[in-house]
N, C-alpha and C positions, 0 to 999 in steps of 0.2 A: 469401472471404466471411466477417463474422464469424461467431462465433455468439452463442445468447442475444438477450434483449430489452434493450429501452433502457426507459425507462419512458414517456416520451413519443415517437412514432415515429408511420411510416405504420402504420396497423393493415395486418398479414400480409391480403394477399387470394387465390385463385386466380389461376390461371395467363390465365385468360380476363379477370379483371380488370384484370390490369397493362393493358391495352389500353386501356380506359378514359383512361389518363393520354396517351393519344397520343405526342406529341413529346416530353413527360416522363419517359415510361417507363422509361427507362433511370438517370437522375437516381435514382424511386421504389427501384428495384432495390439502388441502390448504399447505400443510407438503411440502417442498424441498424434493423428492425421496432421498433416498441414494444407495451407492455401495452393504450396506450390511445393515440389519435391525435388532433393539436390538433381534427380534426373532431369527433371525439366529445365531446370535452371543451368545446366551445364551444357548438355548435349542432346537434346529433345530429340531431333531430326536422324540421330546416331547412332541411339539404343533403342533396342525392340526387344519381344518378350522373347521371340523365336532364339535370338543371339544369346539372352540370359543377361545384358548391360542394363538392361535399365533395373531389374531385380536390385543387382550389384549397388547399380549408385544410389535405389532409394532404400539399400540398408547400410 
């Protein structure tokens, strides 16, 4: 694994989060974390985990 952030990446979340990504999950994992994730930076207020958008935008 590396270490350190990327600047854009998936935002770092819990261990119970990564699940959220379902069949993704492993893909998320392998990603360099970033500072801030295309979800936040796009549409924060928008996407939720309930809707499955923010999964979306930070893969």
């Amino acid at each position: 694994m590396t270490k350190g952030l990327s600047v854009i990446g998936p935002r770092p979340v819990t261990l119970e989060e990564t699940y959220e990504y379902g069949d993704a999950r492993e893909e998320v994992l392998a990603c360099k974390p970033g500072i801030t994730g295309w979800w936040a930076a796009t549409d924060r207020n928008d996407s939720t985990w309930e809707s499955g958008q923010r999964q979306a935008r930070e893969l």
